[in-house]
C-alpha positions, 0 to 999 in steps of 0.5 A: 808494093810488089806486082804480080803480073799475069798476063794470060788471064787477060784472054779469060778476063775480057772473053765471052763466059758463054756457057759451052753445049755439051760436056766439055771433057766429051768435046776435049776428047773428040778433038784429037788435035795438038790443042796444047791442052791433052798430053797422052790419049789411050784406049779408054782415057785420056790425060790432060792439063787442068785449064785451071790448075791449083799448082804447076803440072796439075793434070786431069785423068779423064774416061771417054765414056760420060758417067758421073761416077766410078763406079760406072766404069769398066773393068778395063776402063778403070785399070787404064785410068790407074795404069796413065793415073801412075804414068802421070806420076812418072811424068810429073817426078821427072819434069817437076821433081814435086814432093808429094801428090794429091790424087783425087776425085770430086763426085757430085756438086756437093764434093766440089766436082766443077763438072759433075756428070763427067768423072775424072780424077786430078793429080796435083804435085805439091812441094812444101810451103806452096801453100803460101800467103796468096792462097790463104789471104789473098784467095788467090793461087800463083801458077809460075809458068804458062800452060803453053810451057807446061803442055810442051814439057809434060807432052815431050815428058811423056812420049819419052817415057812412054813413046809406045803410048804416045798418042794412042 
């Protein structure tokens, strides 16, 4: 029998499942600190990892403002959501080389969104066969590296990219 050893979930397994007060996409984005978790701040959005990513490298794109759907969104803010939604992309080409992308939005609990009253878009690289038996047996997906290493690689991606952007 093979052994998939996962380490890191064990914070999540033995901790607390109190629910958080507030939105938290709000509080991610009022800490502005090196939380190993947000890779870029701009103007009117942010980019982050997802705490519970589908696949390696699987990013959040994320308004400041709290409305639960696009088209609540400025002008301004939805062309700063496209303009790091594209950054992103560069970012995951050049650290993961993946083969393709799924873009995306769940509005409302009826489309799956996890965190319905705050919109934001996923970015999740995909290479061929990564949908393997794990996922469509076992219900289970199989992340190959640690969200430590990959919030050093993508933060270090993208403020080589786009050093002007860094940390707006």
């Amino acid at each position: 029998m093979d052994h998939l050893y996962t380490p890191w979930r064990m914070a999540y397994i033995r901790g607390e499942k109190n629910p958080v007060e507030g939105c938290v996409f709000c509080q991610l984005a009022a800490a502005k600190d090196d939380n190993k978790q947000v890779i870029a701040y701009s103007k009117y959005v942010f980019v982050t990892l997802n705490k519970y990513p589908y696949n390696n490298g699987h990013l959040m794109i994320i308004p400041y403002e709290h409305v639960p759907s696009l088209e609540a969104l400025s002008p301004d803010v939805l062309s700063d959501l496209m303009l790091n939604t594209n950054r992103a992309l560069a970012v995951l080409r050049k650290n993961y080389n993946p083969s393709a992308f799924n873009i995306g939005a769940n509005i409302g609990s009826a489309a799956g969104a996890g965190i319905a009253e705050h919109f934001h878009f996923h970015i999740v690289p995909r290479w061929p066969g990564d949908s393997n038996f794990m996922g469509v047996i076992g219900n289970t997906r199989v992340i190959p590296d640690t969200l430590d290493n990959i919030y050093t690689e993508l933060k270090a991606a993208w403020q080589e990219l786009f050093p002007q952007e860094a940390d707006k």
